[in-house]
C-alpha positions in Angstrom: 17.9 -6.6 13.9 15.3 -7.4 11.2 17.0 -10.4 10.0 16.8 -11.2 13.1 13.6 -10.9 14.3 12.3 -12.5 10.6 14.2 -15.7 12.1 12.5 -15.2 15.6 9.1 -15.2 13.6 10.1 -18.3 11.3 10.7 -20.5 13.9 7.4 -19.7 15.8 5.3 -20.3 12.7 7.3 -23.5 12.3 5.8 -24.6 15.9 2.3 -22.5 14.9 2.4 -24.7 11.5 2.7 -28.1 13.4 0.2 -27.6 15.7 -2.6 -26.6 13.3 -1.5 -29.8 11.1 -2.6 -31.5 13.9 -5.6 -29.9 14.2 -6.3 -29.6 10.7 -5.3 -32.9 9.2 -5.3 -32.2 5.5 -6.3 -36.2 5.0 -9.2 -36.2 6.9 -12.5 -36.9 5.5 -14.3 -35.2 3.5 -10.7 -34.3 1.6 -12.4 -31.2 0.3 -13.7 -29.5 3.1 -9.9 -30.2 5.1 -7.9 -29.4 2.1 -9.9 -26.0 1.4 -9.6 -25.1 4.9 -5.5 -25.4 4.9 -4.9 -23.9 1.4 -4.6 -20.8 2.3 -2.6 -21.5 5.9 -0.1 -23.7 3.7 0.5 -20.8 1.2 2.0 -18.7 3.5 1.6 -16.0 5.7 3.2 -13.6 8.2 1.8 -15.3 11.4 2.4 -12.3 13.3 -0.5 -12.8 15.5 0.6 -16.1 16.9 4.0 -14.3 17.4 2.3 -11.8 19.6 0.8 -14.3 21.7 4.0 -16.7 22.5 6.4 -13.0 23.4 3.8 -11.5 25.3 3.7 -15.0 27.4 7.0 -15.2 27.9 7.8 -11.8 28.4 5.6 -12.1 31.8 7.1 -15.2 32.6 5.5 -18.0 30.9 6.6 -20.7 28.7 6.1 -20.5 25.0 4.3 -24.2 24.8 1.7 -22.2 27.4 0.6 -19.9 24.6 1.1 -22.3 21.2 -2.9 -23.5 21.6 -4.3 -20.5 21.8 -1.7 -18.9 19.1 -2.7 -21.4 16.5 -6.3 -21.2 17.4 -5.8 -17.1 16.5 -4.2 -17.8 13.4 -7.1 -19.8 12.4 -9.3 -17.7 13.7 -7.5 -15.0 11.1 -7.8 -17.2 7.8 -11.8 -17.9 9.0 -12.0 -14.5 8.4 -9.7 -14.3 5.4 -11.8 -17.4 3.5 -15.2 -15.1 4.0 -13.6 -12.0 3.5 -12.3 -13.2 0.0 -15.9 -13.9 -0.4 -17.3 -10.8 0.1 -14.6 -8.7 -2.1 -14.9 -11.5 -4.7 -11.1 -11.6 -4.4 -9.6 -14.3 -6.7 -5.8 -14.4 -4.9 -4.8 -14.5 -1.5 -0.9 -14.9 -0.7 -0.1 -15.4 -4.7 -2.4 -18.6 -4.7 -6.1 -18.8 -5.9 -8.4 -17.8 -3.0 -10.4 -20.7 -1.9 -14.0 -19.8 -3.2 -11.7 -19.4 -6.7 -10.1 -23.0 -6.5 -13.4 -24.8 -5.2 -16.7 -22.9 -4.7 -18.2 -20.0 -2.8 -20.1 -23.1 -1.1 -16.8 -25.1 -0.1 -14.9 -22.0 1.1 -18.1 -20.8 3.3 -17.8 -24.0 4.9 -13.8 -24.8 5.5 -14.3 -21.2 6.9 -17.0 -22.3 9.2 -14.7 -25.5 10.1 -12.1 -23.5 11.2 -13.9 -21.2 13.1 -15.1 -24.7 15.0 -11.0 -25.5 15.2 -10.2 -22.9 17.3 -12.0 -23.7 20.0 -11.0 -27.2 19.9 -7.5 -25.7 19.7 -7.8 -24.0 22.7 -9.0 -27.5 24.8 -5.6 -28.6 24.4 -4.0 -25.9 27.5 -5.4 -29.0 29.5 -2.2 -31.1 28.3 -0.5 -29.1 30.6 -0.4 -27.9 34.1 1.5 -24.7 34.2 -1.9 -22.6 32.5 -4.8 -22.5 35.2 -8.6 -23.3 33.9 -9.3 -19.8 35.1 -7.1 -18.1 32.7 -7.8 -21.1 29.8 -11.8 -19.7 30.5 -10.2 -16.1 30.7 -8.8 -16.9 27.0 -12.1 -18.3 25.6 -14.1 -15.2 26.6 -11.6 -12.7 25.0 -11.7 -14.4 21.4 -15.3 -14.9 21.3 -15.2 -10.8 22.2 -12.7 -10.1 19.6 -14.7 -12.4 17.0 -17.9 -10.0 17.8 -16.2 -7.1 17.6 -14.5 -8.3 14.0 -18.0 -9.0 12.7 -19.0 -5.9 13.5 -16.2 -3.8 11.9 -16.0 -6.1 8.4 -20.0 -5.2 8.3 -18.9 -1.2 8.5 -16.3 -1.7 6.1 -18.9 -3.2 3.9 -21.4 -0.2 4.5 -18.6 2.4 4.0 -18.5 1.3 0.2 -22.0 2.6 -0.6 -21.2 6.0 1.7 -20.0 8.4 -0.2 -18.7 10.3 2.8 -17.0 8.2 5.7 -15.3 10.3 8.7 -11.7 9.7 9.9 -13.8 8.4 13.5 -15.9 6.1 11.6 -12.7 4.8 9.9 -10.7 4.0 12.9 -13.6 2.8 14.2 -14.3 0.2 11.7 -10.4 -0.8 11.5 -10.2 -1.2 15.1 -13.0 -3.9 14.9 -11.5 -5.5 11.4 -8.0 -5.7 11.9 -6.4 -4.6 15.6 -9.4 -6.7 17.6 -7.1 -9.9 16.9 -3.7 -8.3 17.6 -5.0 -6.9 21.0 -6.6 -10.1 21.9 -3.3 -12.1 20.5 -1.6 -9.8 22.7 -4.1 -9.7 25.6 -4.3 -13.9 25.2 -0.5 -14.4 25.6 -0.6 -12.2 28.9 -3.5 -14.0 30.5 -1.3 -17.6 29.6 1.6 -16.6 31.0 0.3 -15.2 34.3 0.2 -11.6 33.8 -1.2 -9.0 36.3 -4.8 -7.2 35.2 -2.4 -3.7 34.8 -0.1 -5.6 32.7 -2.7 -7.5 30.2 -4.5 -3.8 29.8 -0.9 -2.7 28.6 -0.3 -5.7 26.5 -3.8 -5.6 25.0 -3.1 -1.3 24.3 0.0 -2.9 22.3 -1.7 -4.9 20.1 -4.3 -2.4 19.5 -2.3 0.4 18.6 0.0 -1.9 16.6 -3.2 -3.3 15.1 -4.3 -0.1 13.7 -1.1 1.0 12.5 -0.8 -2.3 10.7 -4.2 -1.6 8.5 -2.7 1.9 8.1 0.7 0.7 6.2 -2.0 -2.5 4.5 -3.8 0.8 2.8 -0.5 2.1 2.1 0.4 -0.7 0.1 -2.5 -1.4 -1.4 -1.7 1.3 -3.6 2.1 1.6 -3.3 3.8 -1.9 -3.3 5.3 -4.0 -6.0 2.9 -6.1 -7.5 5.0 -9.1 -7.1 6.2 -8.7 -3.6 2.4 -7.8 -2.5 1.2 -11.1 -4.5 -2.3 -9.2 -5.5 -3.2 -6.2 -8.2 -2.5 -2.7 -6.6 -5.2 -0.6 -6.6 -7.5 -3.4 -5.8 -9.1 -1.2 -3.2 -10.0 1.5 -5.6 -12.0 -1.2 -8.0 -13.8 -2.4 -4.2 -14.7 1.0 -3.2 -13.2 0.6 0.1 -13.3 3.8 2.1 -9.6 3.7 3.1 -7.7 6.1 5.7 -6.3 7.5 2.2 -9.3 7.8 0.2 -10.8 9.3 3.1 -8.2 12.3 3.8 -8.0 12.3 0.0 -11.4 13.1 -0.4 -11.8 15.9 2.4 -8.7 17.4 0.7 -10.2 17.3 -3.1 -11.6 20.3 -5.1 -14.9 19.7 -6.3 -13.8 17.9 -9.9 -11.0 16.3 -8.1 -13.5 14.6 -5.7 -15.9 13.7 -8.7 -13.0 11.9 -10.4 -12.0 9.9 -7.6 -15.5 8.7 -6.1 -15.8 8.0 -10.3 -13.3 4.9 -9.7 -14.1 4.0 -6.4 -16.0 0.6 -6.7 -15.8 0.7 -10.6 -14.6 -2.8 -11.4 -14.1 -1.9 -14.8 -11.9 0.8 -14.5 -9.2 0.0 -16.8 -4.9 -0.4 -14.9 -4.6 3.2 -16.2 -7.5 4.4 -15.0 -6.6 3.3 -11.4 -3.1 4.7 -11.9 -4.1 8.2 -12.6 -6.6 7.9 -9.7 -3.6 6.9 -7.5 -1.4 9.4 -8.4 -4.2 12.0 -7.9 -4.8 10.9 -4.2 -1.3 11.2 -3.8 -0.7 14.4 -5.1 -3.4 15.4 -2.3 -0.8 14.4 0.6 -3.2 11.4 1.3 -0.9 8.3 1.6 1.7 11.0 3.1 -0.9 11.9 5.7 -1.3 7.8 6.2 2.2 6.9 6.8 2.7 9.7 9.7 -0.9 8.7 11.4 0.4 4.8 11.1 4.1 6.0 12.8 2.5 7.6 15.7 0.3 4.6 16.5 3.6 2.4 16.0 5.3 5.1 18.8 1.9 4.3 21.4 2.4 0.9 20.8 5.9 1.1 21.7 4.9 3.5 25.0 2.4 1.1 26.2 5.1 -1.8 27.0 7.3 1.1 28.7 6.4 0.2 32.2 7.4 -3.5 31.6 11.3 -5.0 32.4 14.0 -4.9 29.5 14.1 -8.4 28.5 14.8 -10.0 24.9 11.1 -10.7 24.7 10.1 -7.1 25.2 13.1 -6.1 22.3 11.5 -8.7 20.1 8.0 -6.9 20.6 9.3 -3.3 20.1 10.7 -4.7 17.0 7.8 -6.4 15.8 6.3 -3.2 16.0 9.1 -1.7 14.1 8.8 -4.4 11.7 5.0 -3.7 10.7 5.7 0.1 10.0 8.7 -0.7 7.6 7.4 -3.8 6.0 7.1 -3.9 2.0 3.9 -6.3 1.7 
């Protein structure tokens, strides 16, 4: 099932791929600023967001070419946010390459960010080619992603505030994660419904899907943070300890800790010159305090809502391929 569904995935990103080179021609003018704004879409990526649009589209009876604008206009949305996030967590890899600020400048990578924030609403003008989307819906589209851009902004600025709280809730958390990270899958999946003709019931549903997936995707991203081969994860583990960030783990680890415990851990949170060891021993600490246990279950029941929320919708290979995507982001390794 996995293999698959990893095939499924591969040959939409092979359609999502083609589409932004179109967009984004690498060889326009200035080279810089087109080259900086691909590297990190040409070093890889799951492109799981774009996947979400094109089988929520065709699982309500559109075509896939109907949703492929707006997917590749999400995935660029995604590494606009990726470029400035890297920024802001002075992040020198992303997907095992050098992050763009790293291989140009903090100047250049503002920018190519900026440029492809600009590209995905030129992306989006291209559901004109075609007759089979109505402008309604197109509009419909437009409004969603400039929500779900807000919304982002407005979690990445809690996440930033959390890291000079010493005490963040479990509330605030999902709060700020449901802004940061599951905004774009609910949109993606809200997006593809909208494009292929879906009913106001069923884009809710969709849109409750992608959310719940969404969260449950930071959730296992946390997990792995501090879990994962360093290889497969193509970063340093423990890289969230060194930023400070006030994880789902760190969170229940903290409200679990003793009094010293607590003092140790808040001790390595944002110290970026705590030493591999150091980060180790604060690792295994937080999960001798059933923390990243604790994550795992919370990230499996959002997986099982997600799954609930396309219940009401018609067995179809499109709807297995979304129950399994959801499987897919609770199991994967990186």
């Amino acid at each position: 099932m996995r293999s698959d569904l990893s095939t499924k995935i591969a040959k939409s990103a092979e359609k999502v791929n083609c589409f932004i080179e179109q967009v984004v021609d690498s060889e326009s003018e200035p080279k810089v600023l087109y080259r900086a704004s691909r590297h990190i879409i040409d070093a890889g990526g799951k492109r799981l967001r774009p996947f979400l649009v094109l089988k929520s589209c065709k699982m309500v009876g559109g075509r896939e070419e109907d949703g492929l604008p707006t997917a590749s206009a999400l995935e660029m949305l995604h590494t606009f946010t990726l470029l400035h996030d890297d920024i802001m967590d002075q992040d020198e890899k992303r997907r095992g390459v050098p992050s763009v600020h790293t291989k140009w400048s903090i100047p250049v990578a503002i920018v190519a960010g900026d440029l492809l924030f600009a590209k995905v609403y030129e992306a989006i003008t291209k559901h004109t080619d075609t007759k089979h989307v109505k402008p309604k819906r197109i509009l419909q589209v437009i409004q969603e992603i400039s929500e779900a851009t807000i919304v982002l902004c407005e979690g990445q600025t809690r996440d930033m505030m959390f890291e000079d709280m010493e005490t963040v809730s479990e509330a605030e958390y999902f709060k700020m994660i449901e802004g940061k990270t599951a905004a774009l899958f609910e949109t993606s999946a809200r997006c593809g419904g909208l494009l292929g003709g879906a009913t106001k019931s069923q884009v809710k549903r969709l849109g409750e899907f992608g959310r719940y997936a969404g969260i449950a995707f930071q959730v296992i991203d946390d997990v792995l943070a501090l879990t994962a081969d360093e290889k497969v994860l193509k970063k340093p583990v423990g890289n969230d300890i060194r930023e400070g960030k006030r994880t789902l783990i760190v969170v229940r680890a903290l409200e679990k800790a003793s009094k010293i415990q607590r003092q140790q851990i808040l001790g390595k949170l944002g110290n970026k010159d705590a030493s591999p060891e150091q980060i180790r021993e604060t690792i295994k600490l937080i999960d001798s305090l059933g923390a990243i246990k604790y994550a795992k279950k919370l990230a499996e029941k959002y997986i099982k809502n997600a799954k609930k929320a396309l219940a009401k919708f018609p067995a179809s290979e499109d709807k297995e391929d979304l129950i399994n995507l959801a499987d897919l982001i609770f199991a994967r390794q990186h």
